[in-house]
C-alpha positions in Angstrom: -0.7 24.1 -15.9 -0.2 22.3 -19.2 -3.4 21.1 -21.3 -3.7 18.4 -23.2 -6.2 17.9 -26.1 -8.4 15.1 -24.8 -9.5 14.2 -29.2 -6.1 14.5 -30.2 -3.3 15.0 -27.5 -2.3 18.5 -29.1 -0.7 20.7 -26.8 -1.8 24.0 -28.9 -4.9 25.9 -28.2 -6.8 28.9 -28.7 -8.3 30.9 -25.4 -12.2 30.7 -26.1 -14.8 33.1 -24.1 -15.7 31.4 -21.1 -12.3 30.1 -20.2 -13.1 27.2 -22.8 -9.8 26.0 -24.8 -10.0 25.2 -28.8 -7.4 22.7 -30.5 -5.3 24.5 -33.0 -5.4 20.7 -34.9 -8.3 19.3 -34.7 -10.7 22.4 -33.8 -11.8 20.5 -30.4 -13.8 22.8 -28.4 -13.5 22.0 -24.1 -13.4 23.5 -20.7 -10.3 22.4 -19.2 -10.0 20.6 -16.3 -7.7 21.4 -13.3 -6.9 17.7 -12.8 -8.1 14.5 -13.8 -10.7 13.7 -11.1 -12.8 16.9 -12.4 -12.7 18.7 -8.8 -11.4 21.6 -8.3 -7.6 21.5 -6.8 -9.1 23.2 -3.6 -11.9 20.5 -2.9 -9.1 18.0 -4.1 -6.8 19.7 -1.3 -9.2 19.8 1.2 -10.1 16.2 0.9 -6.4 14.8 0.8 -6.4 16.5 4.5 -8.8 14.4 5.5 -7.4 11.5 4.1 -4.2 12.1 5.7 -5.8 12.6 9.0 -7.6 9.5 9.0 -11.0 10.3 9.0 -13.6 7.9 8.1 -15.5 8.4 4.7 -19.0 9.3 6.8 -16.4 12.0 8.8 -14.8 13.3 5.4 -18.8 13.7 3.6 -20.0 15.9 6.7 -16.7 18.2 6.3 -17.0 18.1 2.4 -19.6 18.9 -0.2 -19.0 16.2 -2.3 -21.3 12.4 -3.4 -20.2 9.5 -1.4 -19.3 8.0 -4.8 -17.1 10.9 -6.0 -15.3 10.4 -2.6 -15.1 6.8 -3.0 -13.7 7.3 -6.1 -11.0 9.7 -5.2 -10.0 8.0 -2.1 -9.9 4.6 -4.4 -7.4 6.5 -6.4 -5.4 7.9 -4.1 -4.5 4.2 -2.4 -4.1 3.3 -6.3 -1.1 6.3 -6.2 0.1 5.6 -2.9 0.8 1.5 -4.2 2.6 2.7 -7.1 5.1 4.7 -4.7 6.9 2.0 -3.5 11.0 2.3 -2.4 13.4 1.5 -5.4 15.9 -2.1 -4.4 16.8 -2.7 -0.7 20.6 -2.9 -0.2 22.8 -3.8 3.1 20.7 -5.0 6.1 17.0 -6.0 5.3 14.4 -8.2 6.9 12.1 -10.6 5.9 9.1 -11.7 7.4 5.8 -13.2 6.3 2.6 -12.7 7.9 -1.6 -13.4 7.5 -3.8 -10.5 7.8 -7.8 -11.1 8.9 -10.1 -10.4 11.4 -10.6 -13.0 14.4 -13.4 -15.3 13.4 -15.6 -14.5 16.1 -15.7 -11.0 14.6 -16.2 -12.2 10.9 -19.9 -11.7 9.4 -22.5 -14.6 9.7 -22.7 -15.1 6.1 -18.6 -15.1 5.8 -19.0 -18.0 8.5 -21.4 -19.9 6.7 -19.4 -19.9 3.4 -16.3 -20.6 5.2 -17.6 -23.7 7.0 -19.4 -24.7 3.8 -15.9 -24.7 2.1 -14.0 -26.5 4.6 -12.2 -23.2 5.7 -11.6 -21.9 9.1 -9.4 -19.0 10.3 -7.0 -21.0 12.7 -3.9 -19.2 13.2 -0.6 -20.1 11.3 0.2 -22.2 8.3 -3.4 -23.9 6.9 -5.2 -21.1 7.9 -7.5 -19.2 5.8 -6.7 -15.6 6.1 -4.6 -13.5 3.3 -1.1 -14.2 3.5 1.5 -11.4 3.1 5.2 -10.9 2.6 7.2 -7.9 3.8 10.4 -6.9 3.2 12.1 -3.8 5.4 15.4 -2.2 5.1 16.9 -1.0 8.3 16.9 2.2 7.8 13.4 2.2 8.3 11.7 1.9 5.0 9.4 -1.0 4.1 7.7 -2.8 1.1 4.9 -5.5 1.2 2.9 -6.9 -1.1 0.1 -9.8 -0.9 1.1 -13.5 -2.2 -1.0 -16.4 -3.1 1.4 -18.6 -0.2 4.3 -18.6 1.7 6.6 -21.1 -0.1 9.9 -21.0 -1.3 8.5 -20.1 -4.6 6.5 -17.5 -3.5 8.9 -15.6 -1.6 12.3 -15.9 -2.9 11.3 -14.6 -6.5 10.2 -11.6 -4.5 13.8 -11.1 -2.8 15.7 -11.4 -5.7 13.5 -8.8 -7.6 13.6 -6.0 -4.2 17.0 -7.0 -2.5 20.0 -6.5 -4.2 22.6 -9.4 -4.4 25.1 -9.2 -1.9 22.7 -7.9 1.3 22.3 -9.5 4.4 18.9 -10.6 4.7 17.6 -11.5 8.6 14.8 -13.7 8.7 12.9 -16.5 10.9 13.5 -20.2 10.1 10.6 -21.2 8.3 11.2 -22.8 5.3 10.3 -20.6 2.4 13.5 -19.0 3.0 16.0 -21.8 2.9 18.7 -21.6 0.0 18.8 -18.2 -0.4 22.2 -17.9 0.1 22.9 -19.6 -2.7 21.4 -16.8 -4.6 23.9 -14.6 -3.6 22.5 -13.2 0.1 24.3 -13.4 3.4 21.5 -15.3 5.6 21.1 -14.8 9.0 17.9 -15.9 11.0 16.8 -16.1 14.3 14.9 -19.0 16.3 11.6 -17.9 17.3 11.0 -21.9 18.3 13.3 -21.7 21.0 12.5 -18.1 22.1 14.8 -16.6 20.1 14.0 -12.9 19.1 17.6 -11.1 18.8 21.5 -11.7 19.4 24.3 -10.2 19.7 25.1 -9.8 15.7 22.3 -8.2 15.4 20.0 -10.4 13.9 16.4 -9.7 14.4 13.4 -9.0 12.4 12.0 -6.7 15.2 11.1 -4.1 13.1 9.3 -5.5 10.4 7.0 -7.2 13.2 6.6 -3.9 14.4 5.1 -2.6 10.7 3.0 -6.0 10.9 1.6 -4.5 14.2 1.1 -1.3 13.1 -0.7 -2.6 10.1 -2.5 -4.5 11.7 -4.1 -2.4 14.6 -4.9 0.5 11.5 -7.2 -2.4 9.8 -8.7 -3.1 12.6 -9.3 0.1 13.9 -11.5 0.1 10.5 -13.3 -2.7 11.7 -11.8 -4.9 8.6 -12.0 -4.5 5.4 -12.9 -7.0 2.1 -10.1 -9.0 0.9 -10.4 -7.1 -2.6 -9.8 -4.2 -1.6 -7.2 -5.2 1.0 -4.1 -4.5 -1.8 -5.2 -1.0 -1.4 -4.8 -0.4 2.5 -1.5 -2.4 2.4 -0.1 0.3 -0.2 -1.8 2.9 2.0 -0.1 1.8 5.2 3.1 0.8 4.0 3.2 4.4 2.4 2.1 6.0 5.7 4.5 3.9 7.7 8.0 5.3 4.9 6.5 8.8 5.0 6.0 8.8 8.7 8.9 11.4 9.5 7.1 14.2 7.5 5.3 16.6 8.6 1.3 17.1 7.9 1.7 19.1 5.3 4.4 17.1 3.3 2.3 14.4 3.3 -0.5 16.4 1.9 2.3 17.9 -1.3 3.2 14.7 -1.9 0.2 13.1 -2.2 -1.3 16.1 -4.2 1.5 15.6 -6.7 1.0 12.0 -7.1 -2.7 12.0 -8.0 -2.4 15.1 -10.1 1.2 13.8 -11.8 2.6 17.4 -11.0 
């Protein structure tokens, strides 16, 4: 592995008793680290199993000698890595699909009530409501990207299809309105009528599977018993990553996210 001077950013060293490094520029004297979370690759290794196996934080601290804020840390990171990795610009046949994500209200927390009634707000279902809204785009061969948006308007979401759909693709969406006039942007449009039971025809045009990555979403965050609207960027990236890398095996999931958080 290749050390960096952390004074100077010198890649020249002395070897030092101790396994200790010395900067042939500025005479910094250190202990190099095997990666940036200052763990050792084998603890690091061991706990990215665990992640990628979906145990809870209380499961991962009775399998691993480590502080729950050291884990917290490293597990904060690794969703940080995995929400960088996102899939370059769709192309062809893509679906679009908006969505909110939060628990029922009967399940919220008393003092998330109170605020909420306080304010005005309610969790009622569909437009008005006040859970997070979303926006998902998925490319049929299987590969996804979603992000969180502030609302679900035409300016909210056509920005984000020109920037991750390249001009000229066939986009399949719902009628609501955020998505009217994007053909004139240079997109085929095709949409199907969910008001009048409309799921599928004969062309083709569905948006079945992203609803299917809504559900799967879903079901993970609830399986977690929620989780707080700031940190809910985080387990979209996770899941949306989980859901492109699904084909590989356990152990290419672990390589991959090893090299991601170490940069190697």
């Amino acid at each position: 592995m290749k050390f960096i001077c952390p004074k100077c950013k010198n890649k020249d060293f002395w070897n030092i008793l101790n396994n200790r490094l010395k900067c042939k520029k500025c005479k910094y004297l250190f202990t190099p680290k095997e990666n940036c979370l200052n763990i050792s690759n084998k603890l690091l290794k061991q706990i990215i199993s665990e992640f990628v196996l979906e145990h809870s934080t209380n499961t991962i601290l009775e399998r691993v000698i480590i502080s729950k804020y050291k884990l917290l840390k490293i597990l904060t990171l690794l969703r940080i890595e995995m929400t960088k990795d996102v899939p370059e610009v769709f192309s062809g046949t893509v679906e679009v699909d908006e969505t909110y994500l939060g628990g029922q209200w009967k399940n919220k927390r008393l003092s998330i009530k109170k605020e909420a009634i306080l304010q005005g707000k309610t969790s009622k279902r569909g437009l008005g409501t006040s859970k997070q809204p979303a926006f998902g785009i998925l490319c049929r061969n299987g590969t996804v990207w979603a992000e969180l948006v502030s609302g679900v308007e035409k300016k909210d979401l056509q920005p984000r299809i020109e920037k991750q759909v390249k001009k000229g693709s066939t986009i399949c969406s719902d009628t609501w309105r955020g998505y009217t006039g994007i053909a004139q942007k240079g997109y085929v449009h095709r949409f199907v009528n969910h008001s009048k039971n409309e799921y599928s025809n004969r062309r083709g045009n569905h948006i079945n599977g992203l609803e299917g990555f809504w559900g799967y979403m879903k079901r993970k965050l609830s399986a977690r018993g929620g989780v707080r609207r700031k940190k809910l960027h985080l387990f979209l990236g996770e899941y949306v990553w989980k859901y492109n890398h699904r084909k590989l095996s356990f152990k290419e999931r672990e390589k991959l996210l090893f090299k991601l958080i170490t940069k190697r």
